[in-house]
VOGU-3710 file (C-alpha; in Angstrom, 3 decimals, decimal comma):
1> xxxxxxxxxx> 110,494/-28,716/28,619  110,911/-28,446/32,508  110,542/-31,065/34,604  107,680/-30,597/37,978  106,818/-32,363/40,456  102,442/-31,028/40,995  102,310/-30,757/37,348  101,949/-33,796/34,535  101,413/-33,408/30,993  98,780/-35,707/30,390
11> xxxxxxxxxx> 99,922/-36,609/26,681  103,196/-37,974/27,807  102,214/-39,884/31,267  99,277/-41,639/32,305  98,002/-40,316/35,793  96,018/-42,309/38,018  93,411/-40,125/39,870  89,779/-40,668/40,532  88,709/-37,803/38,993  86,322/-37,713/36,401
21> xxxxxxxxxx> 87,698/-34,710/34,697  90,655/-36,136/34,315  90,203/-39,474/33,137  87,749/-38,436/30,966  90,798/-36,345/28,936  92,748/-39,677/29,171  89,490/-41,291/27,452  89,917/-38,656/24,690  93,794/-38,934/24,108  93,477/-42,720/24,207
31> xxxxxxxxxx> 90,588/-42,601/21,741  92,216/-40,439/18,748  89,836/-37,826/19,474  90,344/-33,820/19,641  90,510/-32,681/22,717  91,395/-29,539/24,736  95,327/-28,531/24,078  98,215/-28,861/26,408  96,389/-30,803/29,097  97,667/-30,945/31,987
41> xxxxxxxxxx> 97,109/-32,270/35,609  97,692/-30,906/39,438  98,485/-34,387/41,617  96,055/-34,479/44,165  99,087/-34,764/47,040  99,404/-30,620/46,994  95,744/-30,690/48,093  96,547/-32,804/51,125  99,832/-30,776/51,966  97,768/-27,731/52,008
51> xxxxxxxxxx> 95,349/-29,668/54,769  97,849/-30,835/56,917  99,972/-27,335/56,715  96,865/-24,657/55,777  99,241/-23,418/53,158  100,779/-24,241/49,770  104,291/-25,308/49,571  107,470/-23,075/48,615  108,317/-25,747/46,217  104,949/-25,830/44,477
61> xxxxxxxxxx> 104,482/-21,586/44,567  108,343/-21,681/42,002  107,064/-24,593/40,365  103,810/-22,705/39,496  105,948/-19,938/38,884  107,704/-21,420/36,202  104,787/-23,069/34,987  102,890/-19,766/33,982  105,917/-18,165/32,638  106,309/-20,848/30,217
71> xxxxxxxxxx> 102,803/-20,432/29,343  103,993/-16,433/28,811  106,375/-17,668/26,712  103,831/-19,021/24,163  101,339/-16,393/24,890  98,867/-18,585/26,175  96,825/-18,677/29,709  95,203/-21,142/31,606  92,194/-22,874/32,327  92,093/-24,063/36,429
81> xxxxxxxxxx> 89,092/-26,648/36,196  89,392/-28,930/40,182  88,340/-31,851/40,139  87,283/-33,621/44,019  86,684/-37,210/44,102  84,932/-38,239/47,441  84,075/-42,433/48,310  80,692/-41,288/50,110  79,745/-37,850/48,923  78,224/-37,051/45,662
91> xxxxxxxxxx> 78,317/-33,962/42,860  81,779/-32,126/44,958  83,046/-31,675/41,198  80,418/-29,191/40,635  81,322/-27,181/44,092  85,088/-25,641/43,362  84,758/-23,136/40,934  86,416/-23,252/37,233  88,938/-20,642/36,633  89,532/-19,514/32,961
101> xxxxxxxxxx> 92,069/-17,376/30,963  94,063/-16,976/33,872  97,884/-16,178/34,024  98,706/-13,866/36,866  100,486/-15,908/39,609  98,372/-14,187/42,623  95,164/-14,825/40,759  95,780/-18,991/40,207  97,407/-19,392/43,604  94,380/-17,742/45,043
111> xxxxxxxxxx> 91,998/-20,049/42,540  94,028/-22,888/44,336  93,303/-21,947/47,767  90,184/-20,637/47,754  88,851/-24,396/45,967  91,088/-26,512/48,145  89,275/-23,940/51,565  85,392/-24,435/49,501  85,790/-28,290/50,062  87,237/-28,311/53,093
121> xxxxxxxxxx> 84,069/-26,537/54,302  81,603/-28,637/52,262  82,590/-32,175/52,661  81,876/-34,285/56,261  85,429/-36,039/56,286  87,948/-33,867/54,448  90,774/-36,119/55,339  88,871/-38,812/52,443  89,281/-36,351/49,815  91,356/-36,891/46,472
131> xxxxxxxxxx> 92,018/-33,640/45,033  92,953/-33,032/41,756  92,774/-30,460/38,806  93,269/-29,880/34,859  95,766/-27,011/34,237  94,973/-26,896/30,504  95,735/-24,177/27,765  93,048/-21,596/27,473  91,552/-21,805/23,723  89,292/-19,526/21,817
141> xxxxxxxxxx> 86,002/-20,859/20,472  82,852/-19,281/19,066  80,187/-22,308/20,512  79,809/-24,872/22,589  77,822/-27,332/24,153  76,754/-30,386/26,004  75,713/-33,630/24,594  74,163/-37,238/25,362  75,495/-40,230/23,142  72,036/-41,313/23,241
151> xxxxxxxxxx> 68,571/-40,403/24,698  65,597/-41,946/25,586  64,930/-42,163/21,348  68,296/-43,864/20,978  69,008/-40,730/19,492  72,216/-38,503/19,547  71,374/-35,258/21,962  73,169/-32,143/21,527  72,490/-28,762/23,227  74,563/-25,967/21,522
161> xxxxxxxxxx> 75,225/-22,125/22,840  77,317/-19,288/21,461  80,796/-18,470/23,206  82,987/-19,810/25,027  81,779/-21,256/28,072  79,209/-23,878/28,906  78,354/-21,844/32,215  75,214/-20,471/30,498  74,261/-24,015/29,985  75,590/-25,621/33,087
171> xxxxxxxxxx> 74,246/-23,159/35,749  72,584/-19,885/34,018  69,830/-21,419/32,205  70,043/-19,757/29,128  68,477/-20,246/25,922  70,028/-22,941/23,494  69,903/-24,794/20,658  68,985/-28,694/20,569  69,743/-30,970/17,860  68,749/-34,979/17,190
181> xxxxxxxxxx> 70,709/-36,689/15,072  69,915/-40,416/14,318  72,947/-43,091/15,067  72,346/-44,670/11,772  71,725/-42,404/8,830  73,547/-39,229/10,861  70,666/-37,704/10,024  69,415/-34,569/11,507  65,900/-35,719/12,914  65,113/-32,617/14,897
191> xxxxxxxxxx> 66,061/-29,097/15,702  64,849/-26,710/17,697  66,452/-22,914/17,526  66,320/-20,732/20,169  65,844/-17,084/20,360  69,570/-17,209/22,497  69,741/-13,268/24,397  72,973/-13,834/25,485  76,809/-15,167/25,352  80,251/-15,538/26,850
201> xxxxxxxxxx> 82,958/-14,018/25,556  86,680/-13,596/26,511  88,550/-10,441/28,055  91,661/-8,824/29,824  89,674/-10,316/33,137  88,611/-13,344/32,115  85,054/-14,075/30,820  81,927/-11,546/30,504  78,839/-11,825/29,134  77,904/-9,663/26,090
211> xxxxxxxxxx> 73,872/-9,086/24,793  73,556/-11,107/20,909  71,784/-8,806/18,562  68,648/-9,409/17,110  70,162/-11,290/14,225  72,464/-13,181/16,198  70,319/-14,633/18,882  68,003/-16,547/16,317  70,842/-17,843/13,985  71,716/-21,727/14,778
221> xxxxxxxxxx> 74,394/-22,630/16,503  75,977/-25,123/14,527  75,332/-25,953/10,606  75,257/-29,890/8,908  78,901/-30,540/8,937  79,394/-29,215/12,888  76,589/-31,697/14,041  77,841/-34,307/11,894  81,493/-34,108/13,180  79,717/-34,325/16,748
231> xxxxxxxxxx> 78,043/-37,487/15,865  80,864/-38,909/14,840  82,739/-38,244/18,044  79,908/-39,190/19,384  79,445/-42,890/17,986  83,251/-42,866/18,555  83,276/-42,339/22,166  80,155/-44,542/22,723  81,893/-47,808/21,170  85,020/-47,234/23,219
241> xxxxxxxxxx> 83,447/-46,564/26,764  79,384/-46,933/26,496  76,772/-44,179/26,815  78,942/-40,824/27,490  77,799/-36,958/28,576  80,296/-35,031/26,285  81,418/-31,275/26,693  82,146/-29,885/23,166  83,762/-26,607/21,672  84,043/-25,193/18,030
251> xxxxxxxxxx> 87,429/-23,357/18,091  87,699/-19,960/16,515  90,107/-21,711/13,724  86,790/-23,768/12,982  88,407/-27,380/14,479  85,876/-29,410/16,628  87,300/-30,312/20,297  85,485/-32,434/22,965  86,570/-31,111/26,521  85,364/-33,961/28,534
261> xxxxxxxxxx> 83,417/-36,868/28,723  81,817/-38,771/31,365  80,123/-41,910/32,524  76,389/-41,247/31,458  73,979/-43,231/33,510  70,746/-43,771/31,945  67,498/-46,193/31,810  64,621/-46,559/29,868  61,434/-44,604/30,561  58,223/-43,319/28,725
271> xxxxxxxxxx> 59,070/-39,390/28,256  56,249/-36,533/27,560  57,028/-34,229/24,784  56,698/-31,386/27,229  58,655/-33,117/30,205  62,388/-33,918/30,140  63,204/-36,401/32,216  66,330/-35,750/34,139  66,130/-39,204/36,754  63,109/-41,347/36,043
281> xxxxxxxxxx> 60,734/-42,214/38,479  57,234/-42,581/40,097  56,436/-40,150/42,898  53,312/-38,895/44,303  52,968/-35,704/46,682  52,453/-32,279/47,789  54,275/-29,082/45,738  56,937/-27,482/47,553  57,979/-24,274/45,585  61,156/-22,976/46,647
291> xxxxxxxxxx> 63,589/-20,285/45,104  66,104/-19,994/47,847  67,875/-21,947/50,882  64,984/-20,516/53,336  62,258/-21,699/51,474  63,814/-25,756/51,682  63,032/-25,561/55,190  59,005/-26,739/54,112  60,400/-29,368/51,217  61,242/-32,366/53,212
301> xxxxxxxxxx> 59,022/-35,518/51,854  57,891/-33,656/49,213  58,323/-32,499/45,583  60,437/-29,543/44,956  59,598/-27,149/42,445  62,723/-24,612/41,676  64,148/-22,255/39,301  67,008/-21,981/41,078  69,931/-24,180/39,494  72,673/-23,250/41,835
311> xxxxxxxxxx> 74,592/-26,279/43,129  75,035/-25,583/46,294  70,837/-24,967/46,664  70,427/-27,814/45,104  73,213/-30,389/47,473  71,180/-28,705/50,330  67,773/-29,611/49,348  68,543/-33,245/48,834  70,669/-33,877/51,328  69,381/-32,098/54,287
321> xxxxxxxxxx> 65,392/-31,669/53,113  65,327/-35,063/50,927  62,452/-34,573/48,623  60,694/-37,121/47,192  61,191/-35,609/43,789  62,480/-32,682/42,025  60,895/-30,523/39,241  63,300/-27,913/37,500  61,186/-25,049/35,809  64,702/-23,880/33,721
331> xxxxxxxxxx> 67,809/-24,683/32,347  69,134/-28,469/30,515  69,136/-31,679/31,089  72,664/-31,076/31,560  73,017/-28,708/33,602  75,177/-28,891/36,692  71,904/-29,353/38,991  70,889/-31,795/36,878  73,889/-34,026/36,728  73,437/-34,071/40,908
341> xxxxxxxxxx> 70,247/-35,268/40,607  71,388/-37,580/38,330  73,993/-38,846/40,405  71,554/-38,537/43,603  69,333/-41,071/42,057  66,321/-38,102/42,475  62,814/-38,509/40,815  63,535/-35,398/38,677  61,947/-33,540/35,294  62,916/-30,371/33,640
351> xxxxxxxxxx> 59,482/-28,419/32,901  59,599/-25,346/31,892  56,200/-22,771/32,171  55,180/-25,206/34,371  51,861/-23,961/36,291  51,689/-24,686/39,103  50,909/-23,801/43,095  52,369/-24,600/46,552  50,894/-27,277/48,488  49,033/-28,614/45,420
361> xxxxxxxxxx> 49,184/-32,713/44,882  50,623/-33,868/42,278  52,023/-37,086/40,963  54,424/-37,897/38,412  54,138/-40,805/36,380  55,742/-42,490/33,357  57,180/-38,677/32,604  53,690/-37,118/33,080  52,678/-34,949/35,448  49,240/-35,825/37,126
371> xx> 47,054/-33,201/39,398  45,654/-35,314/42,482
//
Protein backbone atom coordinates (compact mmCIF):
# COMPACT_ATOMS: atom_id res chain seq x y z
CA UNK A 1 0.00 0.00 0.00
CA UNK A 2 1.35 3.58 -0.87
CA UNK A 3 2.89 5.58 1.37
CA UNK A 4 1.27 9.69 1.90
CA UNK A 5 2.11 12.24 3.57
CA UNK A 6 -2.00 14.15 4.37
CA UNK A 7 -3.30 10.74 4.60
CA UNK A 8 -2.97 8.05 7.76
CA UNK A 9 -4.63 4.87 8.06
CA UNK A 10 -5.90 5.01 11.37
CA UNK A 11 -5.60 1.10 12.05
CA UNK A 12 -1.90 1.10 11.61
CA UNK A 13 -0.81 4.62 13.35
CA UNK A 14 -2.11 6.44 16.14
CA UNK A 15 -2.79 10.20 15.17
CA UNK A 16 -2.84 12.85 17.59
CA UNK A 17 -5.51 15.50 16.67
CA UNK A 18 -8.08 17.23 18.76
CA UNK A 19 -10.77 16.21 16.91
CA UNK A 20 -13.55 14.49 18.23
CA UNK A 21 -14.33 12.57 15.14
CA UNK A 22 -11.31 11.23 15.07
CA UNK A 23 -10.44 10.12 18.35
CA UNK A 24 -13.60 8.86 18.81
CA UNK A 25 -12.65 6.07 15.79
CA UNK A 26 -9.38 5.56 17.79
CA UNK A 27 -11.82 4.86 20.91
CA UNK A 28 -13.52 2.21 18.71
CA UNK A 29 -10.33 0.45 17.23
CA UNK A 30 -8.77 0.49 20.69
CA UNK A 31 -11.94 -0.96 22.20
CA UNK A 32 -12.48 -4.22 19.88
CA UNK A 33 -15.49 -2.69 18.61
CA UNK A 34 -16.92 -2.52 14.83
CA UNK A 35 -16.43 0.40 13.41
CA UNK A 36 -16.60 2.17 10.01
CA UNK A 37 -14.01 0.37 7.37
CA UNK A 38 -10.77 1.68 6.06
CA UNK A 39 -10.59 4.72 8.31
CA UNK A 40 -8.62 7.07 7.52
CA UNK A 41 -7.41 10.63 8.54
CA UNK A 42 -6.46 14.14 6.63
CA UNK A 43 -3.51 15.83 9.08
CA UNK A 44 -4.75 19.00 10.00
CA UNK A 45 -1.26 20.78 8.52
CA UNK A 46 -2.98 20.81 4.74
CA UNK A 47 -5.67 22.98 6.37
CA UNK A 48 -3.12 25.53 7.51
CA UNK A 49 -1.11 25.39 4.11
CA UNK A 50 -4.26 26.19 2.39
CA UNK A 51 -4.54 29.49 4.90
CA UNK A 52 -1.29 30.71 4.53
CA UNK A 53 -1.25 30.00 0.49
CA UNK A 54 -5.37 30.18 -0.32
CA UNK A 55 -4.75 27.01 -2.21
CA UNK A 56 -4.06 23.28 -1.82
CA UNK A 57 -0.69 21.96 -2.49
CA UNK A 58 0.61 20.16 -5.81
CA UNK A 59 1.89 17.52 -3.59
CA UNK A 60 -1.38 16.90 -1.76
CA UNK A 61 -3.75 17.30 -5.28
CA UNK A 62 -1.25 13.67 -6.70
CA UNK A 63 -1.40 12.39 -3.36
CA UNK A 64 -5.25 12.64 -3.42
CA UNK A 65 -4.97 11.51 -6.77
CA UNK A 66 -3.58 8.36 -5.98
CA UNK A 67 -5.58 8.04 -3.04
CA UNK A 68 -9.01 7.81 -4.95
CA UNK A 69 -7.65 5.66 -7.61
CA UNK A 70 -6.75 3.13 -5.16
CA UNK A 71 -10.11 3.40 -3.80
CA UNK A 72 -11.18 2.69 -7.81
CA UNK A 73 -9.22 -0.09 -7.59
CA UNK A 74 -11.43 -1.78 -4.93
CA UNK A 75 -14.54 -0.22 -6.17
CA UNK A 76 -15.18 1.68 -3.25
CA UNK A 77 -15.81 5.66 -2.62
CA UNK A 78 -15.43 7.87 0.09
CA UNK A 79 -16.90 9.41 2.92
CA UNK A 80 -15.23 13.29 3.55
CA UNK A 81 -16.56 13.89 7.24
CA UNK A 82 -14.08 17.49 8.66
CA UNK A 83 -13.58 17.66 11.72
CA UNK A 84 -12.49 21.60 13.32
CA UNK A 85 -11.26 21.72 16.75
CA UNK A 86 -11.25 25.39 18.09
CA UNK A 87 -9.72 26.31 22.07
CA UNK A 88 -12.56 29.11 22.43
CA UNK A 89 -15.32 28.41 19.98
CA UNK A 90 -17.91 25.82 20.35
CA UNK A 91 -20.11 23.25 17.91
CA UNK A 92 -17.50 24.25 14.45
CA UNK A 93 -17.75 20.31 13.89
CA UNK A 94 -21.28 20.68 12.99
CA UNK A 95 -20.48 23.77 10.41
CA UNK A 96 -18.29 21.98 7.40
CA UNK A 97 -20.46 19.87 5.62
CA UNK A 98 -20.10 15.84 5.38
CA UNK A 99 -19.42 14.60 1.98
CA UNK A 100 -20.53 10.97 1.13
CA UNK A 101 -20.01 8.37 -1.70
CA UNK A 102 -17.70 10.54 -3.30
CA UNK A 103 -14.86 9.54 -5.79
CA UNK A 104 -14.45 12.08 -8.53
CA UNK A 105 -11.21 14.05 -7.86
CA UNK A 106 -12.91 17.64 -8.74
CA UNK A 107 -15.81 16.83 -6.48
CA UNK A 108 -13.48 15.95 -3.04
CA UNK A 109 -10.95 18.66 -3.83
CA UNK A 110 -13.84 21.03 -4.04
CA UNK A 111 -15.44 19.29 -0.62
CA UNK A 112 -11.89 20.25 0.73
CA UNK A 113 -11.94 23.78 -0.15
CA UNK A 114 -15.16 24.78 0.15
CA UNK A 115 -15.00 23.34 4.27
CA UNK A 116 -11.51 24.63 4.85
CA UNK A 117 -13.24 28.55 3.04
CA UNK A 118 -16.83 27.77 5.51
CA UNK A 119 -14.51 28.02 8.65
CA UNK A 120 -12.42 30.45 7.65
CA UNK A 121 -15.54 32.65 7.42
CA UNK A 122 -17.18 31.39 10.64
CA UNK A 123 -14.57 31.32 13.25
CA UNK A 124 -13.11 34.87 15.03
CA UNK A 125 -9.32 33.73 14.92
CA UNK A 126 -8.79 31.29 12.06
CA UNK A 127 -5.12 31.18 12.63
CA UNK A 128 -6.26 28.90 16.20
CA UNK A 129 -7.85 26.38 14.14
CA UNK A 130 -6.84 22.54 14.04
CA UNK A 131 -8.25 21.10 11.03
CA UNK A 132 -8.71 17.72 10.44
CA UNK A 133 -10.94 15.08 8.59
CA UNK A 134 -11.95 11.20 8.30
CA UNK A 135 -11.42 9.95 4.69
CA UNK A 136 -13.21 6.66 5.38
CA UNK A 137 -14.67 3.93 2.94
CA UNK A 138 -18.21 4.58 1.95
CA UNK A 139 -20.44 1.47 3.25
CA UNK A 140 -23.95 0.45 2.51
CA UNK A 141 -26.44 0.14 5.35
CA UNK A 142 -30.22 -0.16 5.58
CA UNK A 143 -30.57 1.91 9.32
CA UNK A 144 -29.07 3.90 11.51
CA UNK A 145 -29.10 5.89 14.42
CA UNK A 146 -28.00 7.86 17.39
CA UNK A 147 -27.73 6.71 20.88
CA UNK A 148 -27.08 7.77 24.68
CA UNK A 149 -25.20 5.13 26.95
CA UNK A 150 -27.53 6.25 29.49
CA UNK A 151 -30.42 8.74 30.13
CA UNK A 152 -31.90 10.44 32.77
CA UNK A 153 -33.58 6.61 33.74
CA UNK A 154 -30.08 5.15 33.72
CA UNK A 155 -31.41 3.64 30.80
CA UNK A 156 -29.79 2.79 27.35
CA UNK A 157 -31.33 5.48 24.62
CA UNK A 158 -31.44 4.64 21.10
CA UNK A 159 -33.12 6.60 18.25
CA UNK A 160 -33.22 4.46 15.02
CA UNK A 161 -34.11 5.66 11.19
CA UNK A 162 -34.12 3.82 7.88
CA UNK A 163 -31.11 4.44 5.36
CA UNK A 164 -28.13 5.44 5.31
CA UNK A 165 -27.56 8.65 6.80
CA UNK A 166 -28.21 10.12 10.20
CA UNK A 167 -28.92 13.61 8.44
CA UNK A 168 -32.68 13.01 8.88
CA UNK A 169 -31.94 12.67 12.49
CA UNK A 170 -29.17 15.14 12.94
CA UNK A 171 -30.69 18.19 11.10
CA UNK A 172 -34.12 17.19 9.18
CA UNK A 173 -36.21 16.25 12.01
CA UNK A 174 -37.72 13.33 10.80
CA UNK A 175 -39.71 10.75 12.32
CA UNK A 176 -37.85 7.85 14.24
CA UNK A 177 -37.90 5.12 16.25
CA UNK A 178 -36.83 5.16 20.11
CA UNK A 179 -35.91 2.26 22.07
CA UNK A 180 -35.02 1.77 26.13
CA UNK A 181 -33.20 -0.92 26.96
CA UNK A 182 -32.31 -1.54 30.69
CA UNK A 183 -28.30 -1.87 31.55
CA UNK A 184 -29.01 -4.89 33.59
CA UNK A 185 -31.45 -7.40 32.22
CA UNK A 186 -30.86 -5.90 28.36
CA UNK A 187 -34.22 -5.75 28.44
CA UNK A 188 -36.31 -3.82 26.10
CA UNK A 189 -38.28 -1.45 28.58
CA UNK A 190 -39.83 0.81 25.99
CA UNK A 191 -40.48 1.42 22.37
CA UNK A 192 -42.04 3.79 20.61
CA UNK A 193 -42.57 3.29 16.55
CA UNK A 194 -42.95 5.93 14.39
CA UNK A 195 -45.02 6.40 11.38
CA UNK A 196 -41.24 7.28 9.53
CA UNK A 197 -42.42 9.19 5.77
CA UNK A 198 -39.15 9.21 4.65
CA UNK A 199 -35.37 7.84 4.06
CA UNK A 200 -31.90 8.19 2.62
CA UNK A 201 -30.75 6.18 0.18
CA UNK A 202 -27.58 5.96 -2.03
CA UNK A 203 -27.07 6.98 -5.84
CA UNK A 204 -24.74 7.76 -8.90
CA UNK A 205 -24.73 11.47 -7.04
CA UNK A 206 -24.47 10.70 -3.77
CA UNK A 207 -27.45 10.54 -1.34
CA UNK A 208 -31.34 11.31 -2.08
CA UNK A 209 -34.17 10.94 -0.25
CA UNK A 210 -36.86 8.43 -1.37
CA UNK A 211 -40.86 8.46 0.13
CA UNK A 212 -41.29 4.79 2.50
CA UNK A 213 -44.53 3.20 1.56
CA UNK A 214 -47.28 2.76 3.70
CA UNK A 215 -45.96 -0.52 4.98
CA UNK A 216 -42.58 0.56 5.36
CA UNK A 217 -42.89 3.72 7.32
CA UNK A 218 -44.65 1.92 10.37
CA UNK A 219 -42.35 -1.23 10.46
CA UNK A 220 -39.55 -0.90 13.38
CA UNK A 221 -36.40 -0.13 12.73
CA UNK A 222 -34.47 -2.59 14.42
CA UNK A 223 -35.75 -6.15 15.89
CA UNK A 224 -34.44 -7.90 19.57
CA UNK A 225 -31.09 -9.03 18.45
CA UNK A 226 -30.17 -5.37 16.62
CA UNK A 227 -30.98 -3.51 19.97
CA UNK A 228 -29.33 -6.04 21.92
CA UNK A 229 -26.01 -5.94 19.91
CA UNK A 230 -26.35 -2.01 20.52
CA UNK A 231 -26.50 -2.46 24.18
CA UNK A 232 -23.77 -4.36 24.24
CA UNK A 233 -21.60 -1.87 22.42
CA UNK A 234 -23.12 0.24 24.41
CA UNK A 235 -22.15 -1.10 28.04
CA UNK A 236 -18.83 -1.73 26.19
CA UNK A 237 -18.02 1.71 25.31
CA UNK A 238 -19.40 3.12 28.63
CA UNK A 239 -16.86 0.97 30.87
CA UNK A 240 -13.94 1.98 28.69
CA UNK A 241 -14.53 5.86 28.43
CA UNK A 242 -17.81 6.84 30.66
CA UNK A 243 -21.20 8.06 29.41
CA UNK A 244 -20.79 8.17 25.38
CA UNK A 245 -23.26 9.71 22.39
CA UNK A 246 -22.77 6.85 19.80
CA UNK A 247 -23.50 7.04 15.93
CA UNK A 248 -24.58 3.52 14.77
CA UNK A 249 -25.23 1.73 11.31
CA UNK A 250 -26.72 -1.76 10.35
CA UNK A 251 -24.76 -2.67 7.16
CA UNK A 252 -26.61 -4.11 4.22
CA UNK A 253 -24.59 -7.58 4.96
CA UNK A 254 -26.58 -7.34 8.39
CA UNK A 255 -23.09 -6.57 10.65
CA UNK A 256 -23.60 -3.83 13.36
CA UNK A 257 -20.93 -0.82 13.08
CA UNK A 258 -20.65 2.19 15.49
CA UNK A 259 -19.35 5.29 13.42
CA UNK A 260 -18.41 7.46 16.26
CA UNK A 261 -18.59 8.12 19.69
CA UNK A 262 -18.25 11.05 21.81
CA UNK A 263 -17.83 12.55 25.22
CA UNK A 264 -21.56 12.71 26.49
CA UNK A 265 -22.03 15.33 29.12
CA UNK A 266 -24.91 14.82 31.27
CA UNK A 267 -26.50 15.59 34.92
CA UNK A 268 -29.28 14.62 36.79
CA UNK A 269 -32.65 16.34 36.47
CA UNK A 270 -36.46 15.64 37.03
CA UNK A 271 -37.76 15.09 33.24
CA UNK A 272 -41.66 15.42 32.11
CA UNK A 273 -42.92 12.63 30.04
CA UNK A 274 -43.83 15.17 27.42
CA UNK A 275 -40.52 17.33 27.70
CA UNK A 276 -37.06 16.08 26.68
CA UNK A 277 -34.60 17.70 28.25
CA UNK A 278 -31.75 18.59 26.01
CA UNK A 279 -29.52 21.00 28.85
CA UNK A 280 -31.22 21.17 32.21
CA UNK A 281 -32.07 24.18 33.80
CA UNK A 282 -34.34 26.78 35.56
CA UNK A 283 -35.34 29.79 33.47
CA UNK A 284 -38.13 32.14 33.66
CA UNK A 285 -39.24 34.63 30.75
CA UNK A 286 -40.97 35.99 27.85
CA UNK A 287 -41.57 33.60 24.43
CA UNK A 288 -39.59 34.57 21.58
CA UNK A 289 -40.82 32.51 18.50
CA UNK A 290 -38.49 32.59 15.77
CA UNK A 291 -38.19 30.48 12.45
CA UNK A 292 -35.44 32.33 10.72
CA UNK A 293 -32.17 34.58 11.28
CA UNK A 294 -34.54 37.87 11.08
CA UNK A 295 -36.78 36.89 13.59
CA UNK A 296 -33.50 36.44 16.41
CA UNK A 297 -33.22 40.03 16.21
CA UNK A 298 -36.32 40.20 19.23
CA UNK A 299 -34.75 36.91 21.22
CA UNK A 300 -32.05 38.42 23.24
CA UNK A 301 -32.79 37.69 27.20
CA UNK A 302 -35.38 35.60 26.38
CA UNK A 303 -36.63 32.07 25.57
CA UNK A 304 -36.46 30.94 22.07
CA UNK A 305 -39.02 28.91 20.63
CA UNK A 306 -37.85 27.32 17.04
CA UNK A 307 -38.48 24.72 14.58
CA UNK A 308 -35.71 25.53 12.81
CA UNK A 309 -32.70 23.04 13.57
CA UNK A 310 -30.19 24.45 11.22
CA UNK A 311 -26.78 24.97 12.85
CA UNK A 312 -25.82 27.87 11.67
CA UNK A 313 -29.49 29.54 13.03
CA UNK A 314 -28.94 28.07 15.90
CA UNK A 315 -24.71 29.35 16.61
CA UNK A 316 -26.37 32.77 15.75
CA UNK A 317 -29.06 32.85 18.23
CA UNK A 318 -26.84 31.97 21.13
CA UNK A 319 -24.05 33.66 20.42
CA UNK A 320 -25.11 36.94 19.12
CA UNK A 321 -28.96 37.08 20.72
CA UNK A 322 -28.04 34.88 23.98
CA UNK A 323 -31.33 33.60 25.14
CA UNK A 324 -32.00 32.68 28.36
CA UNK A 325 -33.29 29.35 27.18
CA UNK A 326 -34.12 27.40 24.21
CA UNK A 327 -37.27 25.33 23.36
CA UNK A 328 -37.02 23.04 20.15
CA UNK A 329 -40.62 22.20 18.80
CA UNK A 330 -38.86 19.18 16.38
CA UNK A 331 -36.30 16.88 15.80
CA UNK A 332 -33.93 14.58 18.72
CA UNK A 333 -32.24 14.99 21.48
CA UNK A 334 -29.46 14.37 19.26
CA UNK A 335 -29.70 16.30 16.79
CA UNK A 336 -26.92 18.56 15.60
CA UNK A 337 -28.75 21.74 17.26
CA UNK A 338 -29.05 19.95 20.12
CA UNK A 339 -25.54 18.79 20.70
CA UNK A 340 -24.68 22.90 20.48
CA UNK A 341 -26.85 23.55 23.05
CA UNK A 342 -25.46 20.94 24.81
CA UNK A 343 -22.10 22.05 24.48
CA UNK A 344 -23.34 25.86 24.98
CA UNK A 345 -24.43 24.97 28.41
CA UNK A 346 -28.22 26.42 27.15
CA UNK A 347 -31.43 25.91 29.31
CA UNK A 348 -32.92 23.78 26.49
CA UNK A 349 -36.11 21.13 25.97
CA UNK A 350 -37.29 19.39 22.92
CA UNK A 351 -41.28 19.82 22.88
CA UNK A 352 -42.94 18.95 20.24
CA UNK A 353 -46.90 20.37 19.52
CA UNK A 354 -45.96 22.68 21.88
CA UNK A 355 -48.75 25.58 22.11
CA UNK A 356 -47.73 28.27 22.51
CA UNK A 357 -47.64 32.34 21.64
CA UNK A 358 -45.04 35.15 21.28
CA UNK A 359 -44.44 37.33 24.09
CA UNK A 360 -46.24 34.94 26.48
CA UNK A 361 -44.32 34.21 30.07
CA UNK A 362 -43.33 31.25 30.71
CA UNK A 363 -41.02 29.44 33.04
CA UNK A 364 -39.38 26.24 32.93
CA UNK A 365 -38.83 24.28 35.85
CA UNK A 366 -37.57 20.84 36.93
CA UNK A 367 -38.41 19.84 33.00
CA UNK A 368 -41.91 21.43 33.19
CA UNK A 369 -43.09 24.08 31.48
CA UNK A 370 -45.05 26.70 33.66
CA UNK A 371 -47.45 29.64 32.11
CA UNK A 372 -46.72 32.92 34.26
Amino acid sequence: MAKFKYFVDLRKENVKVNSKKVNGILELINAGVPTVPDPWVMRSELYKYFLKNKKLPEDFLKELNQFLGMLKKNDKTLSYRPSVYSPTETGLDLYAKNKVNVVDFEEVRDAVITSFNTIIRAVKSPKKIEFSALMQTFYDSNRCGLLHTTNNEGNIYIEAIFGQHTNLLTREGAEYDTYEVDKNSLRTVNRNIAKKTKTLVKSKSGLVHRKLSENESVKPVLNNNQINELAGYALKLEKAYGPQEVEWAVLTSGETIIQGTRRLEIEKFHMDAKIKTIYPGDVEGSVAIAKNSEDLKNTEGKILVTDNLNVDFIMKAITKQRPVGVILTKGSIMSHAATVLREMKIPSFLIENLKIKNKEKIKLERGHVKKI
